[in-house]
N, CA, C and O atoms as CSV, one atom per row, in Angstrom:
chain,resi,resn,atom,element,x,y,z
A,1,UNK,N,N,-17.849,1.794,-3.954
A,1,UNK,CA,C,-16.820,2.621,-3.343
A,1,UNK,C,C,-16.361,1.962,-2.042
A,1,UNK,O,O,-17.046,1.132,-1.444
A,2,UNK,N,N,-14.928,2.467,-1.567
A,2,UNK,CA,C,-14.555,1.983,-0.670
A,2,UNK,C,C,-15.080,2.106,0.562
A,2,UNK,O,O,-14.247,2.950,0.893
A,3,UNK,N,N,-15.913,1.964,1.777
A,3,UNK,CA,C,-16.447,2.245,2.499
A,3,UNK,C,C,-15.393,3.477,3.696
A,3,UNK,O,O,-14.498,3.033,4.415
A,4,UNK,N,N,-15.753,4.913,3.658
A,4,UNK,CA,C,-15.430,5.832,4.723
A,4,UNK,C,C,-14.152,6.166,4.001
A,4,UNK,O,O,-13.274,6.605,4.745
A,5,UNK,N,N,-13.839,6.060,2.719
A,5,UNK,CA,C,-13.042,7.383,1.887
A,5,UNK,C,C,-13.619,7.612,0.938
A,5,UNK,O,O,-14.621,6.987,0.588
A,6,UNK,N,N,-13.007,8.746,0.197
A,6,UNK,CA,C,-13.546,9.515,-0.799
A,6,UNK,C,C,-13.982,8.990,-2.002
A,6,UNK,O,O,-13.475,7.912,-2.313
A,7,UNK,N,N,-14.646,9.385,-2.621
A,7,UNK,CA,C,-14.946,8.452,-4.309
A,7,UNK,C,C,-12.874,8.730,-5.120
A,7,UNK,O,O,-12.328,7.879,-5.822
A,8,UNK,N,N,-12.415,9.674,-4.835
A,8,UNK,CA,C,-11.304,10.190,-5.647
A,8,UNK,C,C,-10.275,8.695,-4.659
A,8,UNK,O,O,-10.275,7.644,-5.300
A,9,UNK,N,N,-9.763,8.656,-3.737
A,9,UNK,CA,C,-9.282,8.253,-2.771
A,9,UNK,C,C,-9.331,6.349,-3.235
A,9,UNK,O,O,-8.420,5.534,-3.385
A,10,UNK,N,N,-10.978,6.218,-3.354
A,10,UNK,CA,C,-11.861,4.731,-3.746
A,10,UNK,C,C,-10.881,4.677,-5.156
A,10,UNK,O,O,-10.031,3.788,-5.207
A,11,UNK,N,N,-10.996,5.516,-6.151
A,11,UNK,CA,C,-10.694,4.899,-7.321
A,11,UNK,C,C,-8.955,4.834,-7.688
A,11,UNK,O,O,-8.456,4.316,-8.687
A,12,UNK,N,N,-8.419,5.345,-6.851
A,12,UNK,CA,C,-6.816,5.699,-6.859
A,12,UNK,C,C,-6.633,4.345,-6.373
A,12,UNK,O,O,-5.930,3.610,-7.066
A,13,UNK,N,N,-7.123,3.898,-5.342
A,13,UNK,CA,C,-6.989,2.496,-4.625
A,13,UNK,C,C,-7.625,1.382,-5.344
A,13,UNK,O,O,-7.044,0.301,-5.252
A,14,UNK,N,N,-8.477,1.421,-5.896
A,14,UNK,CA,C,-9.092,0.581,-6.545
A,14,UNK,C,C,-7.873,-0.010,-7.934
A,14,UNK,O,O,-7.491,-1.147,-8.211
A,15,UNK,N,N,-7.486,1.589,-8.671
A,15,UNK,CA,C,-6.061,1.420,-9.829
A,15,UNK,C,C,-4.832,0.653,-8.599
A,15,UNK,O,O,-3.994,-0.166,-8.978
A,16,UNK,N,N,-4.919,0.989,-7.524
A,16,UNK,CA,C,-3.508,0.414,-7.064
A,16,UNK,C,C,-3.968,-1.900,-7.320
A,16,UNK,O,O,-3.374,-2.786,-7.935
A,17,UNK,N,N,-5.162,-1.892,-6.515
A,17,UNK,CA,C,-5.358,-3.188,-6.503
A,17,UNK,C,C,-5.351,-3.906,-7.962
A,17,UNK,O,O,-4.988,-5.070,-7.794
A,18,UNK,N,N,-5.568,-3.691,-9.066
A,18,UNK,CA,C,-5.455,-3.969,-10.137
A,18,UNK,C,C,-4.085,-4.146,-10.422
A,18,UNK,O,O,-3.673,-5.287,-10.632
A,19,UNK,N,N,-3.396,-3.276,-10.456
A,19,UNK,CA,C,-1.936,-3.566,-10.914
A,19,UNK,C,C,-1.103,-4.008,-9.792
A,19,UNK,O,O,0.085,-4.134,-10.090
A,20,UNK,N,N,-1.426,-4.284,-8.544
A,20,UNK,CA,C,-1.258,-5.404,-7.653
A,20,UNK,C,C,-1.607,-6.894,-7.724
A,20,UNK,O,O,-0.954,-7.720,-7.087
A,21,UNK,N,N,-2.487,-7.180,-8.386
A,21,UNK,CA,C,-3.164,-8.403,-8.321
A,21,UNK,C,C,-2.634,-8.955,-9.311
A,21,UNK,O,O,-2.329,-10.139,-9.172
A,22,UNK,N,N,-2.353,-8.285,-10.620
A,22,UNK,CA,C,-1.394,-8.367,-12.123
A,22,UNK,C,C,-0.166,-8.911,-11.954
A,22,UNK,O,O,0.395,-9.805,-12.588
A,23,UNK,N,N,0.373,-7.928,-10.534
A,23,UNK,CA,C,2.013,-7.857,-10.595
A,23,UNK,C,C,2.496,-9.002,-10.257
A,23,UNK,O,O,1.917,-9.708,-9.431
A,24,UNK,N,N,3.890,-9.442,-10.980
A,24,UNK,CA,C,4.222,-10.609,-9.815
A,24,UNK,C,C,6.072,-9.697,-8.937
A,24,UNK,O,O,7.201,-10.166,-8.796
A,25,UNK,N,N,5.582,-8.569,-8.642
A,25,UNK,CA,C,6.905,-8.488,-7.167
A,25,UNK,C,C,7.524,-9.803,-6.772
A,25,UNK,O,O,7.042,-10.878,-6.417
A,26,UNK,N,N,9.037,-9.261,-6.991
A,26,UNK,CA,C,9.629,-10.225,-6.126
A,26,UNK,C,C,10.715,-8.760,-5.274
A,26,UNK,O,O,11.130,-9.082,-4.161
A,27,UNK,N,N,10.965,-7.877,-5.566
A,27,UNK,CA,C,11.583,-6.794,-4.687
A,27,UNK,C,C,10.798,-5.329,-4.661
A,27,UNK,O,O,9.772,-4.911,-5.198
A,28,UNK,N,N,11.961,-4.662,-3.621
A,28,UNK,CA,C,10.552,-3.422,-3.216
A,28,UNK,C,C,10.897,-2.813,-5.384
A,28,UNK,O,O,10.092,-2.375,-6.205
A,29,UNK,N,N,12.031,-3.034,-5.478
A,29,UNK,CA,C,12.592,-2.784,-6.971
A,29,UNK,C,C,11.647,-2.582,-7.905
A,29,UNK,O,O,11.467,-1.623,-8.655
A,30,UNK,N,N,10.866,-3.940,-7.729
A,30,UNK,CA,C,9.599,-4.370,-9.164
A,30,UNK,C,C,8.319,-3.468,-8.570
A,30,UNK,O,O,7.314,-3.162,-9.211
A,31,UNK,N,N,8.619,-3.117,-7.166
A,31,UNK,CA,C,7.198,-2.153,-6.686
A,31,UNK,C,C,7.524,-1.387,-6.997
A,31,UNK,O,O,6.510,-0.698,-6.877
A,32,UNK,N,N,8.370,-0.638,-7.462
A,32,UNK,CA,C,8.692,0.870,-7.516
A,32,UNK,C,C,8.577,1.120,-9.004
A,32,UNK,O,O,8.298,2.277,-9.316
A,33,UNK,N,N,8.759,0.155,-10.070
A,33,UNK,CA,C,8.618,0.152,-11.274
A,33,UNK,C,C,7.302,0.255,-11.357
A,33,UNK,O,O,7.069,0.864,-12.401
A,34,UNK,N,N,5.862,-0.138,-10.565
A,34,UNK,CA,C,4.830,0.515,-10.783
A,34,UNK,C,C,4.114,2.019,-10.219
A,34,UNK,O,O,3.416,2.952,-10.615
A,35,UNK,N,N,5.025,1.376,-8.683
A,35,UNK,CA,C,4.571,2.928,-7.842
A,35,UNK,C,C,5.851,3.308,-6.874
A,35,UNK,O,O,6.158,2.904,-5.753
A,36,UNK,N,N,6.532,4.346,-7.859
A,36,UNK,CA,C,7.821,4.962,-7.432
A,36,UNK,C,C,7.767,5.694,-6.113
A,36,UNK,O,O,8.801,5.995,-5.518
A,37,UNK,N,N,7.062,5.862,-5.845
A,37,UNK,CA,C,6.948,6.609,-4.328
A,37,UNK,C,C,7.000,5.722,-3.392
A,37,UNK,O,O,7.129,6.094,-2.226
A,38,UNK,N,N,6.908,4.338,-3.726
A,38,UNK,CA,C,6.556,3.459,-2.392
A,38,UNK,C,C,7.797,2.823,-1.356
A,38,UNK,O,O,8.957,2.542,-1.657
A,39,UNK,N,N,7.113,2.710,-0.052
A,39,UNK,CA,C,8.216,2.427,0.855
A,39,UNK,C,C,8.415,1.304,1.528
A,39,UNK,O,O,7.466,0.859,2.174
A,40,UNK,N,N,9.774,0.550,1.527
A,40,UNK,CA,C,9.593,-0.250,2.589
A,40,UNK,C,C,9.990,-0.113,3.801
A,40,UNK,O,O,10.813,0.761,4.074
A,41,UNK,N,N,9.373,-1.130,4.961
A,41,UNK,CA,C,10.083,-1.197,6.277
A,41,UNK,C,C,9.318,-2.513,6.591
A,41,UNK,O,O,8.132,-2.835,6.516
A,42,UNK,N,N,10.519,-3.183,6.990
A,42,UNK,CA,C,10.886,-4.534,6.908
A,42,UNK,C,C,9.812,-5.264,5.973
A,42,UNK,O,O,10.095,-5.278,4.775
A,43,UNK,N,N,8.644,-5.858,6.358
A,43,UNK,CA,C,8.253,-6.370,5.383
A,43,UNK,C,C,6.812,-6.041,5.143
A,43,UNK,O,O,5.874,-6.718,4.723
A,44,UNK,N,N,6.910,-4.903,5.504
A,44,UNK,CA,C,5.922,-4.212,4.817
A,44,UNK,C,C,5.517,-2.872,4.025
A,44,UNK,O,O,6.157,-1.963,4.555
A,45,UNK,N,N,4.897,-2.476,3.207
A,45,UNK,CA,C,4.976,-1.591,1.994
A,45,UNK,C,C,4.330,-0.599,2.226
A,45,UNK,O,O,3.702,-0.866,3.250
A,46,UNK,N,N,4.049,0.555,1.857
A,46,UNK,CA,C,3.552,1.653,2.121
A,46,UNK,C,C,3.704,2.404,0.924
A,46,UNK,O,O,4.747,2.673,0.328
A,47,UNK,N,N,2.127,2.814,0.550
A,47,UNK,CA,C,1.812,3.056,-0.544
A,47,UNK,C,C,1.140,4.634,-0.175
A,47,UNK,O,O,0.491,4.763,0.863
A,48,UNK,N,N,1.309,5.572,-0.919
A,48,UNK,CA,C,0.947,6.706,-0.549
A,48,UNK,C,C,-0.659,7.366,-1.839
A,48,UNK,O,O,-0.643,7.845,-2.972
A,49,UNK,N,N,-1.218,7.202,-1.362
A,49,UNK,CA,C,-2.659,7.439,-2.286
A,49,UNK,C,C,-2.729,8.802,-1.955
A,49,UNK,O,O,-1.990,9.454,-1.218
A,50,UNK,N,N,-3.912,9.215,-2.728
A,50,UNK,CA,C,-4.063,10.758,-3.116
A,50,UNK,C,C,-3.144,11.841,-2.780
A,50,UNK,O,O,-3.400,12.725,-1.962
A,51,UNK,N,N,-1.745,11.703,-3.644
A,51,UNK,CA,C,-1.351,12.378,-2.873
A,51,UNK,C,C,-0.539,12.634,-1.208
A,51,UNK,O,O,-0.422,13.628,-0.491
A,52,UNK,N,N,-0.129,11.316,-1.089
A,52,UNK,CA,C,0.036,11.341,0.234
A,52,UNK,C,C,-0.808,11.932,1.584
A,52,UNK,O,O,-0.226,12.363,2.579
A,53,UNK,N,N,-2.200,11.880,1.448
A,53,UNK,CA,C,-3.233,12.189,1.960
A,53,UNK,C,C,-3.308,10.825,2.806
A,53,UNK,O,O,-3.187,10.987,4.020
A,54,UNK,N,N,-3.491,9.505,2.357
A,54,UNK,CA,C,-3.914,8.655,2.658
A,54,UNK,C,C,-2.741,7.468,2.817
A,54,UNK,O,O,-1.739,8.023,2.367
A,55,UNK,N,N,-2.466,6.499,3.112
A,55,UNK,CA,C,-1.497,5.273,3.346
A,55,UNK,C,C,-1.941,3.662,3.447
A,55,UNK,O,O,-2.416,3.079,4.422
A,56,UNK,N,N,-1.643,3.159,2.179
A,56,UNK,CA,C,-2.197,1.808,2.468
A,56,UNK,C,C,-0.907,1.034,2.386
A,56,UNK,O,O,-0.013,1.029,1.540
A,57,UNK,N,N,-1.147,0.115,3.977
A,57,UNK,CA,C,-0.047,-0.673,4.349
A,57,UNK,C,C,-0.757,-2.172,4.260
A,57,UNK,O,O,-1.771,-2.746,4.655
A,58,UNK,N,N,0.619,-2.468,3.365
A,58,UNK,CA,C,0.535,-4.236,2.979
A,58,UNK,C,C,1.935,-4.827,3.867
A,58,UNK,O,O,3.025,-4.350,4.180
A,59,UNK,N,N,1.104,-6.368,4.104
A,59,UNK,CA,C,2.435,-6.696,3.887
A,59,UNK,C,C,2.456,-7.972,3.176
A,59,UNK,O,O,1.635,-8.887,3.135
A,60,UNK,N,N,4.112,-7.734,2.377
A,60,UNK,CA,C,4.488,-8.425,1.599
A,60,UNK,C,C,5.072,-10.024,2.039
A,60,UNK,O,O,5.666,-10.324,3.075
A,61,UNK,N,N,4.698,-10.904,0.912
A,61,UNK,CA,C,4.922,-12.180,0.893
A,61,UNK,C,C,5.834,-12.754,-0.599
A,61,UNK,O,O,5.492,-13.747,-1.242
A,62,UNK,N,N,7.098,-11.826,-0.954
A,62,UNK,CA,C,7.352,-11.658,-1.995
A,62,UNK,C,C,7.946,-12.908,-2.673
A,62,UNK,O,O,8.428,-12.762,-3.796
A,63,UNK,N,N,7.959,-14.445,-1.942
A,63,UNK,CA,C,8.950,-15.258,-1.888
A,63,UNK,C,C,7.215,-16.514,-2.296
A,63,UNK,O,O,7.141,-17.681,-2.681
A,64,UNK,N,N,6.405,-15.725,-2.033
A,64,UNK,CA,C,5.209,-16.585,-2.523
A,64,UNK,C,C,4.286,-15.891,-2.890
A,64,UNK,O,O,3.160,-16.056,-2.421
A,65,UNK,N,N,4.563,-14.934,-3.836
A,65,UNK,CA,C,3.694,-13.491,-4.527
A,65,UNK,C,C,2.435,-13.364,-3.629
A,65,UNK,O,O,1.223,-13.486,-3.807
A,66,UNK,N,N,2.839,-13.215,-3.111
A,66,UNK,CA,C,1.218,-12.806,-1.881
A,66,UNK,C,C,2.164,-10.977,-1.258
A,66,UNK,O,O,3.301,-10.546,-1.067
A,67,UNK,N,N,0.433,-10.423,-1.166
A,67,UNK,CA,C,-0.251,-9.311,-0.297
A,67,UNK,C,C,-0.971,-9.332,0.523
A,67,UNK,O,O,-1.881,-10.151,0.384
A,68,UNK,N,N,-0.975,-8.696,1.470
A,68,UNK,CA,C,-1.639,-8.839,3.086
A,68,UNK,C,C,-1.912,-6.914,3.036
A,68,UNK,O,O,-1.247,-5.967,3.456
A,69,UNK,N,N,-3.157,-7.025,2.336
A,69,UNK,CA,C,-3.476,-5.435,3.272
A,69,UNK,C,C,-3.689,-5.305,4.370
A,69,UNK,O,O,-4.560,-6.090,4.744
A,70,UNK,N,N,-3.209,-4.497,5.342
A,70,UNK,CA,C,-3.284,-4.677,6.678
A,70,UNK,C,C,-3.710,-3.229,7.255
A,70,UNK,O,O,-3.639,-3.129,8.479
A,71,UNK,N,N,-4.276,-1.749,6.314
A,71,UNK,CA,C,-4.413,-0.705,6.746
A,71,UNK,C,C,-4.844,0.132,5.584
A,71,UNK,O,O,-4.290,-0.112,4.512
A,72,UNK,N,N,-5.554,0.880,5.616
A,72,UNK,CA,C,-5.818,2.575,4.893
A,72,UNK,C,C,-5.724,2.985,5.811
A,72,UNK,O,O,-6.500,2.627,6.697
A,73,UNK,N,N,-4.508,4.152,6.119
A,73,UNK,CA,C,-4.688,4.924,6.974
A,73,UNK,C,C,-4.743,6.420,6.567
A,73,UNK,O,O,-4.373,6.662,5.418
A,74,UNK,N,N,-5.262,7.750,7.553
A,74,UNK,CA,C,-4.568,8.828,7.165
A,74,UNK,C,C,-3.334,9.149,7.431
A,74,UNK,O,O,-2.707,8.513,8.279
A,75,UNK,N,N,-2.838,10.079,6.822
A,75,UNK,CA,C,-1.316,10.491,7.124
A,75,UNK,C,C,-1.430,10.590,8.852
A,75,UNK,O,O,-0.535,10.028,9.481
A,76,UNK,N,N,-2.555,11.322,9.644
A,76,UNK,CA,C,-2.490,11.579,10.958
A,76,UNK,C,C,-2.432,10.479,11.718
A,76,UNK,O,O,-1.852,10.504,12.803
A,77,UNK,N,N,-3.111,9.220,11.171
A,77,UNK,CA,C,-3.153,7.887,11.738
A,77,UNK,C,C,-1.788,7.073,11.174
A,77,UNK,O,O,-1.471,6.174,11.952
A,78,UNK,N,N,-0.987,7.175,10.098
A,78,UNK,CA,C,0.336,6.571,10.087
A,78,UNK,C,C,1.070,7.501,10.784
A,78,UNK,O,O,2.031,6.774,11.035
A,79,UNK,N,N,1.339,8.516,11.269
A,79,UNK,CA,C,1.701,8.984,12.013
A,79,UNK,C,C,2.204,8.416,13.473
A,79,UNK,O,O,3.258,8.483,14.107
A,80,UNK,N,N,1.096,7.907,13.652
A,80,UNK,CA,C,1.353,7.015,15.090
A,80,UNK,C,C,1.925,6.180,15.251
A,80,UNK,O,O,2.117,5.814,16.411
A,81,UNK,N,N,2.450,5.507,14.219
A,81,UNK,CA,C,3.128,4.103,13.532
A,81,UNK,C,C,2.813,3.141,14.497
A,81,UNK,O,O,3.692,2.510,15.084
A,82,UNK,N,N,1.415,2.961,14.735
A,82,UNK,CA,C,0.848,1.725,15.024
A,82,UNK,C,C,1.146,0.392,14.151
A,82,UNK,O,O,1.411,-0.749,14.529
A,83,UNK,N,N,1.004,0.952,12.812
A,83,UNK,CA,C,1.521,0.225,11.364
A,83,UNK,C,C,2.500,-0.572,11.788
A,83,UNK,O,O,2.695,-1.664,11.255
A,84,UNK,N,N,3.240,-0.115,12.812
A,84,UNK,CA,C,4.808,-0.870,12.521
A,84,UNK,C,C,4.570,-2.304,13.114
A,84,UNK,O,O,5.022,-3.126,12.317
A,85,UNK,N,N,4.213,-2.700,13.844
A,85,UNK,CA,C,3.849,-4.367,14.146
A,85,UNK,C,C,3.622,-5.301,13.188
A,85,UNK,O,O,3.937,-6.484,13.318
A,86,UNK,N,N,3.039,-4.790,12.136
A,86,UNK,CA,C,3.434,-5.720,11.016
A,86,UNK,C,C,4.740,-6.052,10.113
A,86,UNK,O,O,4.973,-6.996,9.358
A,87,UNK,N,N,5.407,-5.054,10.433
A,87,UNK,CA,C,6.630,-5.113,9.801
A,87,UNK,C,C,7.680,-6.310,10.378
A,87,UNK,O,O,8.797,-6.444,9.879
């Protein structure tokens, strides 16, 4: 399990990294064809787990299929949009 979230939370994220690691993205377009909820800002992605409970921010390298996780946050901690420096 993921260390300091939930087992439900662990395995939602665990399905996201799988069909991340699969995918080859080249726009937020081809992300949304797996996970329609997801957001961009500038160049980085925001993925909403359980529910929008939780937020895992990547950032994207779509021009050399690379991912950069850079966060699990809670909604109270993206809130703060500390997040945004990676963008």
């Amino acid at each position: 399990m993921l260390e300091g979230i939930s087992e439900d939370a662990a395995t939602e994220t665990m399905k996201w990294y799988k069909t991340a690691a699969a995918a080859e993205w080249k726009s937020l377009i081809d992300v949304r064809a797996d996970f329609p909820s997801a957001d961009q800002v500038g160049h980085v992605l925001i993925f909403n787990i359980r529910n929008n409970r939780y937020r895992l921010i990547v950032r994207e390298a779509f021009a050399f299929n690379k991912l950069f996780v850079k966060a699990f946050l809670t909604h109270k901690e993206y809130d703060r949009k500390e997040w945004i420096k990676w963008a």
